[in-house]
C-alpha positions as CSV (number, residue, x, y, z in Angstrom):
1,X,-107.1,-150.0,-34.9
2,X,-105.0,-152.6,-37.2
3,X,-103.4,-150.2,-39.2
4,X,-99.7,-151.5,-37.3
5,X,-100.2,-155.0,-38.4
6,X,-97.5,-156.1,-41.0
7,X,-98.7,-156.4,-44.8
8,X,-102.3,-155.3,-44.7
9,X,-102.4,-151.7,-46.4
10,X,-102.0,-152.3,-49.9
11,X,-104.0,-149.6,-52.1
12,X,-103.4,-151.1,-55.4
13,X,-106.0,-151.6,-57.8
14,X,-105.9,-155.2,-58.6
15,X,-105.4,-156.4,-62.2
16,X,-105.8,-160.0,-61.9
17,X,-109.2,-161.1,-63.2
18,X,-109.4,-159.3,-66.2
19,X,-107.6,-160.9,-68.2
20,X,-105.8,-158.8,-70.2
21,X,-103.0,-160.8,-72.2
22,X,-101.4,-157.5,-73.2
23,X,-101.2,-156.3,-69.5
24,X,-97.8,-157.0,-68.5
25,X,-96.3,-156.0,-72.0
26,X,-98.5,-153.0,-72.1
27,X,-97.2,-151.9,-68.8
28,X,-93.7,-153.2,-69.3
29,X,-93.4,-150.4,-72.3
30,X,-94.9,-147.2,-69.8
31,X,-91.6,-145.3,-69.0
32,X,-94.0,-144.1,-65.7
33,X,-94.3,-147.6,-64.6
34,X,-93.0,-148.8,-61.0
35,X,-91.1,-151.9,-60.2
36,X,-91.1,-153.9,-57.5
37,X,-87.6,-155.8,-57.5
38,X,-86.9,-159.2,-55.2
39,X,-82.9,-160.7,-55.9
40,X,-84.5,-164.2,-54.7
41,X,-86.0,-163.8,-51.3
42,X,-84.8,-160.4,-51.2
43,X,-86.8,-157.0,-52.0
44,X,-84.6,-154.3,-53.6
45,X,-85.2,-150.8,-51.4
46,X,-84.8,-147.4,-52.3
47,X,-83.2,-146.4,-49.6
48,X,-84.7,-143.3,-47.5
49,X,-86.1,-142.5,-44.4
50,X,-88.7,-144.0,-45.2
51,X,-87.1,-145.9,-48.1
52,X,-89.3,-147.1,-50.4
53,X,-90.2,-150.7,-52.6
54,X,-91.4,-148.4,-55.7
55,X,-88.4,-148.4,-57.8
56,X,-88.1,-147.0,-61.4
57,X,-88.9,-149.2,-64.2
58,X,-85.2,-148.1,-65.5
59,X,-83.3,-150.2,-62.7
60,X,-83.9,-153.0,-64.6
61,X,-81.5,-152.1,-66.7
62,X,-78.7,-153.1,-64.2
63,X,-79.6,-156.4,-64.3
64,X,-78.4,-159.0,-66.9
65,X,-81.6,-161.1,-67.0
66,X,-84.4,-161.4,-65.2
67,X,-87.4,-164.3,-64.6
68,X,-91.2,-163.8,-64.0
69,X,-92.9,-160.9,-63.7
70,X,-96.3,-160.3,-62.8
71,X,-98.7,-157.1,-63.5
72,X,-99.7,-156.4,-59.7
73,X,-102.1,-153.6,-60.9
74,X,-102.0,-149.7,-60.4
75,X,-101.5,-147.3,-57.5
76,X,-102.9,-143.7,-58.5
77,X,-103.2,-144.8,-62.3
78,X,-99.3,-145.7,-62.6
79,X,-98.9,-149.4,-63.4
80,X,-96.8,-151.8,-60.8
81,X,-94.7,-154.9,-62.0
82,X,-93.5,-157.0,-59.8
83,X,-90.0,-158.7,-61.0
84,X,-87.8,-162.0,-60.1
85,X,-84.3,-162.0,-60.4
86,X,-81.9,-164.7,-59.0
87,X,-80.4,-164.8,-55.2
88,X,-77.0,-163.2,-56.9
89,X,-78.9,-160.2,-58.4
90,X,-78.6,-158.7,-54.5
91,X,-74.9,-158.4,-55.1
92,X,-75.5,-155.6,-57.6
93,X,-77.1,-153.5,-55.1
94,X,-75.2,-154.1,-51.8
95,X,-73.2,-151.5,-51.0
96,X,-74.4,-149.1,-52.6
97,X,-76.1,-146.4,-50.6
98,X,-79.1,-145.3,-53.0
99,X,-80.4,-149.1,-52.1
100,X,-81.4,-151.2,-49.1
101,X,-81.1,-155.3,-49.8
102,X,-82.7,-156.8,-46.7
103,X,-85.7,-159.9,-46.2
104,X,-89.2,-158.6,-45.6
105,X,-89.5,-159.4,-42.3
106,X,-86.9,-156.5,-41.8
107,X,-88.2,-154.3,-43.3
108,X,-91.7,-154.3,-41.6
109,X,-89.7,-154.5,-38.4
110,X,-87.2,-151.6,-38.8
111,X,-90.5,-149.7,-40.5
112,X,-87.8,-149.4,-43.8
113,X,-90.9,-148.2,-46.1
114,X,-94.6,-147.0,-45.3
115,X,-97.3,-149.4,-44.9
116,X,-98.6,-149.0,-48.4
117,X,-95.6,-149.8,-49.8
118,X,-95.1,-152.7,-47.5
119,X,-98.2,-154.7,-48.3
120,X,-97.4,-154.1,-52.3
121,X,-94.0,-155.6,-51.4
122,X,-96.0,-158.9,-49.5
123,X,-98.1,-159.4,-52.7
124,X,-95.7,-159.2,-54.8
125,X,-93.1,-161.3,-52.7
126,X,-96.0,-164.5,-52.4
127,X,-97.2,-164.2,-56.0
128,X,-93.3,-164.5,-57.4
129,X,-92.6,-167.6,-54.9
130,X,-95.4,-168.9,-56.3
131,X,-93.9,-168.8,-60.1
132,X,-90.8,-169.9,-58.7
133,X,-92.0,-172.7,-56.8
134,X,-94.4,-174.0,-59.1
135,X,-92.2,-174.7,-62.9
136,X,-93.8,-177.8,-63.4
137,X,-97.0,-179.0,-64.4
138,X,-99.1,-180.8,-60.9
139,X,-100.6,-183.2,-63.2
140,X,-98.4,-184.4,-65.8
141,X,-95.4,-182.8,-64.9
142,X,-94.4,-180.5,-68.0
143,X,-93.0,-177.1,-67.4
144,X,-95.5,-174.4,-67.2
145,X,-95.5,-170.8,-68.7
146,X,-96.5,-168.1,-66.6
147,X,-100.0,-166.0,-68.7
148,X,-102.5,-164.0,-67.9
149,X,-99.9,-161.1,-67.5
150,X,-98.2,-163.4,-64.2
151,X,-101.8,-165.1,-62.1
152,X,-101.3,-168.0,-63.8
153,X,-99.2,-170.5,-64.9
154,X,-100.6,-173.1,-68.2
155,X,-99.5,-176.4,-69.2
156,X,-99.1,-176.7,-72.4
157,X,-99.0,-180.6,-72.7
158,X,-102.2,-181.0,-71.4
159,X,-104.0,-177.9,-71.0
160,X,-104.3,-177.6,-67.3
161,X,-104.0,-173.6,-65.7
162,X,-102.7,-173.4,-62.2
163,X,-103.4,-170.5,-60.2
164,X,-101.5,-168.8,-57.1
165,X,-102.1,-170.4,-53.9
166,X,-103.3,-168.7,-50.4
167,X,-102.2,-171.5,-47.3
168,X,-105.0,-170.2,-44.8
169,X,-103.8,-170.5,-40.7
170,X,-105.4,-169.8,-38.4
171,X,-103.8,-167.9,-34.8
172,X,-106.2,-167.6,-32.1
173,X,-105.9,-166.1,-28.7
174,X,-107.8,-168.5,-26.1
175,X,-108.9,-167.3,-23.0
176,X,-110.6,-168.0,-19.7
177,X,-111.7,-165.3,-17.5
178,X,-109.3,-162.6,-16.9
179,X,-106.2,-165.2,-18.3
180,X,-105.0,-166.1,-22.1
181,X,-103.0,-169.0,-23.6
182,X,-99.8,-168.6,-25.0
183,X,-97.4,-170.8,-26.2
184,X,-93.7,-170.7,-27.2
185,X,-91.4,-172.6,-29.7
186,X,-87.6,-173.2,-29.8
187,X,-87.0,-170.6,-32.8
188,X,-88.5,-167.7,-30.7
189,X,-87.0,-164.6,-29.5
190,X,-85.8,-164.7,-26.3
191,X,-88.8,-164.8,-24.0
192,X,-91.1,-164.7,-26.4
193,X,-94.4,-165.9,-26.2
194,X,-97.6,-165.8,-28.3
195,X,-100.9,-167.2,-29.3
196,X,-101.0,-170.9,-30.6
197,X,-101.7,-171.2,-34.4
198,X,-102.0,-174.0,-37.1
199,X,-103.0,-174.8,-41.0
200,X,-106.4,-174.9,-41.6
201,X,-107.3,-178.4,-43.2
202,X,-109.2,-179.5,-45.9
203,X,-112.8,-179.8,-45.1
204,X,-112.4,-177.9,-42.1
205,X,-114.4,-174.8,-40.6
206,X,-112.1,-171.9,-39.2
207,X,-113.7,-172.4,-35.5
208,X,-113.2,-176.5,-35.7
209,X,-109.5,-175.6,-36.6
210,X,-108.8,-173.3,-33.7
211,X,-110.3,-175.8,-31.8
212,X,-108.6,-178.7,-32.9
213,X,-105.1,-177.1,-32.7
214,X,-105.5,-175.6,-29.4
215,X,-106.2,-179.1,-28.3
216,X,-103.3,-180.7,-30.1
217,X,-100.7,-178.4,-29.1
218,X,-102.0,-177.5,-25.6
219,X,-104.7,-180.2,-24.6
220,X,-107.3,-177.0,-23.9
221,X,-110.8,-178.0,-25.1
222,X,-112.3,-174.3,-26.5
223,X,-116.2,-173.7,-27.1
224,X,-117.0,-170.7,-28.4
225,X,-114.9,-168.9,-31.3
226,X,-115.2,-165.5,-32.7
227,X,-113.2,-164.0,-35.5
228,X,-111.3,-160.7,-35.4
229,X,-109.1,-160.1,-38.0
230,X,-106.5,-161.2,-41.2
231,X,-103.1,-160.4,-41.9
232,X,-101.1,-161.8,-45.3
233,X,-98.1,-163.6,-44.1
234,X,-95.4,-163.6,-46.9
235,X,-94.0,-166.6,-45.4
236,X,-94.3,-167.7,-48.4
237,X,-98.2,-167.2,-49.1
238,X,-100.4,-167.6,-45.9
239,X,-103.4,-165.8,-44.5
240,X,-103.1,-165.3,-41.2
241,X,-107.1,-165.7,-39.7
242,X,-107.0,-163.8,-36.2
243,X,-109.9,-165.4,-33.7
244,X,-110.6,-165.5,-29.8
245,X,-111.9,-168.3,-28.4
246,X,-113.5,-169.7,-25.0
247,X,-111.4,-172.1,-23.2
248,X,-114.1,-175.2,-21.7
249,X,-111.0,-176.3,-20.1
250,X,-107.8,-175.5,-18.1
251,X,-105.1,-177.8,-17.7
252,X,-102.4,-177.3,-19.7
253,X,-100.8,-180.7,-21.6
254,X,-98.8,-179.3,-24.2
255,X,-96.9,-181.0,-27.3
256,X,-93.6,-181.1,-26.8
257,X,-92.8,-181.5,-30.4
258,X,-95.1,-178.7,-31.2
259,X,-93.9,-176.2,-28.6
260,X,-91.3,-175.4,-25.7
261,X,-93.8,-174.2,-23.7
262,X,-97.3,-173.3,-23.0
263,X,-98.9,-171.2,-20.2
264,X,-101.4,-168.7,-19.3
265,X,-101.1,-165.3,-18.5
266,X,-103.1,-162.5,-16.8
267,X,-103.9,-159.7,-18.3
268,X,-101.1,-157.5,-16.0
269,X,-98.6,-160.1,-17.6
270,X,-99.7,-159.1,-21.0
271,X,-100.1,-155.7,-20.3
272,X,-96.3,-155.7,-19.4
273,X,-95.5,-157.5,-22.2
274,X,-97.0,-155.4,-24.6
275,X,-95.1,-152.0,-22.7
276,X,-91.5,-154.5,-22.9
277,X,-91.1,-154.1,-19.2
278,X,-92.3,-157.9,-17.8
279,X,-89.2,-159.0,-16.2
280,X,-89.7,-162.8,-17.5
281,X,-91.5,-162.7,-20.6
282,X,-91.7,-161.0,-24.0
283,X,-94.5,-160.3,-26.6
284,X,-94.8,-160.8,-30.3
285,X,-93.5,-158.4,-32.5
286,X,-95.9,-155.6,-33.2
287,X,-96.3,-156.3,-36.7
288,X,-98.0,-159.7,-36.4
289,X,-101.6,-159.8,-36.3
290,X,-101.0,-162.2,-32.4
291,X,-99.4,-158.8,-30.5
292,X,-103.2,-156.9,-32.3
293,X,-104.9,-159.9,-30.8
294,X,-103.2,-159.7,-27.3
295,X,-103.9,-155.9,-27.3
296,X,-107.4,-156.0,-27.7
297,X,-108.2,-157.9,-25.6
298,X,-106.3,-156.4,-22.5
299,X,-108.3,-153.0,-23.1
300,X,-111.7,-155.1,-22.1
């Protein structure tokens, strides 16, 4: 069951190949359409228990201005636009209690909003860092204008169309026998540890990259790799590529720029972990696709 992962329920019916160039305005004018609000970094909550991401089109209307938005697509028919206002537009909704201003992270944390909601609020968070990340033109260096109702941005000095951008990683849980690698970095929780992860390079198959970044960070050579399962990562725009593999070796020699620590673990240890009673050591959040990983593999 993955349904407790962060960001991976999203039942919206995608718009973005069709092409529509009357999309976004079309929906922009349907009183019934919802908005999906980020100040910046920031997703604007109705607050709620749950609260949700699925504001009323009208709430624009408390803003001054607004940048990009993007036609995400419909949920039951009703048309979703995703909107990005500056950092200072989160000022307008602080404090008051109809609205929840907190980063996405939080939100799946705390459980702010239901999971359906919560992957809309993912998509919508990576495709609008996109826009604002990516102004300029890669290869001449003009500003672009977003089109094709927000999936893509054209140039209009030399034609070139630039499209949103997926950074793939993979996060693998390695094991040998009854025991599993783990690592942890400085920026951790306290006593956290989880499964080792790294970008996928160019050219590169999703096994040779477990492998090769298991053996950079820890110095564990891994044969065989199996994949188990994605999760979108908001952080800004990665998929997160679950996979076990086989360890061929044992000794840990970890990279001490990479990571504070590396060690394996039985499967009591994770077990405790997972339950948050192991007296030394702490497991990922549940929300991450690594704590999914670590669980499935303790009920063999």
């Amino acid at each position: 069951m993955t349904r407790s992962i962060g960001y991976i329920t999203n039942p919206l019916v995608r718009h973005s190949a069709e092409g529509d160039p009357e999309a976004l305005a079309n929906a922009a004018r349907n009183p019934e359409s919802a908005l999906i609000l980020l100040a910046g970094d920031l997703p604007i909550l109705k607050a709620g228990e749950p609260g949700t991401g699925l504001l009323p089109f009208s709430t624009l209307s408390r803003l001054p201005s607004h940048k990009e938005q993007v036609f995400l697509g419909t949920l039951q028919e009703r048309p979703v636009i995703a909107t990005l206002a500056a950092p200072e537009a989160a000022e307008l909704f602080q404090g008051d209690p109809a609205y929840t201003v907190t980063d996405l992270r939080s939100i799946a944390v705390r459980g702010l909003v239901p999971a359906e909601d919560l992957g809309i609020l993912a998509m919508a968070k990576s495709i609008l860092d996109w826009h604002n990340r990516h102004r300029f033109c890669a290869n001449c260096g003009a500003p672009t204008q977003a089109a094709q109702a927000g999936f893509r941005r054209d140039c209009s000095a030399c034609g070139a169309q630039h499209f949103p951008r997926t950074d793939p990683v993979v996060i693998m849980l390695i094991t040998r026998g009854d025991k599993c690698l783990m690592g942890r970095q400085q920026r951790f929780a306290e006593k956290m540890y989880s499964c080792l992860a790294g970008f996928l390079e160019p050219g590169e198959t999703v096994e040779d990259a477990v492998r090769r970044e298991t053996f950079e960070e820890a110095g564990i050579r891994v044969g065989k790799v199996r994949y188990s399962t994605s999760q979108p990562w908001p952080f800004p725009s990665n998929i997160m590529i679950g996979c076990v593999g086989e360890a061929i070796s044992e000794e840990i020699a970890f990279d001490r720029d990479e990571l504070e620590d590396a060690r394996w673990f039985t499967k009591d240890d994770v077990r405790r972990m997972l339950e948050g009673v192991h007296e030394h050591f702490a497991a990922p959040s549940p929300i991450a696709i690594a704590n999914h990983l670590l669980r499935e593999w303790v009920k063999d």
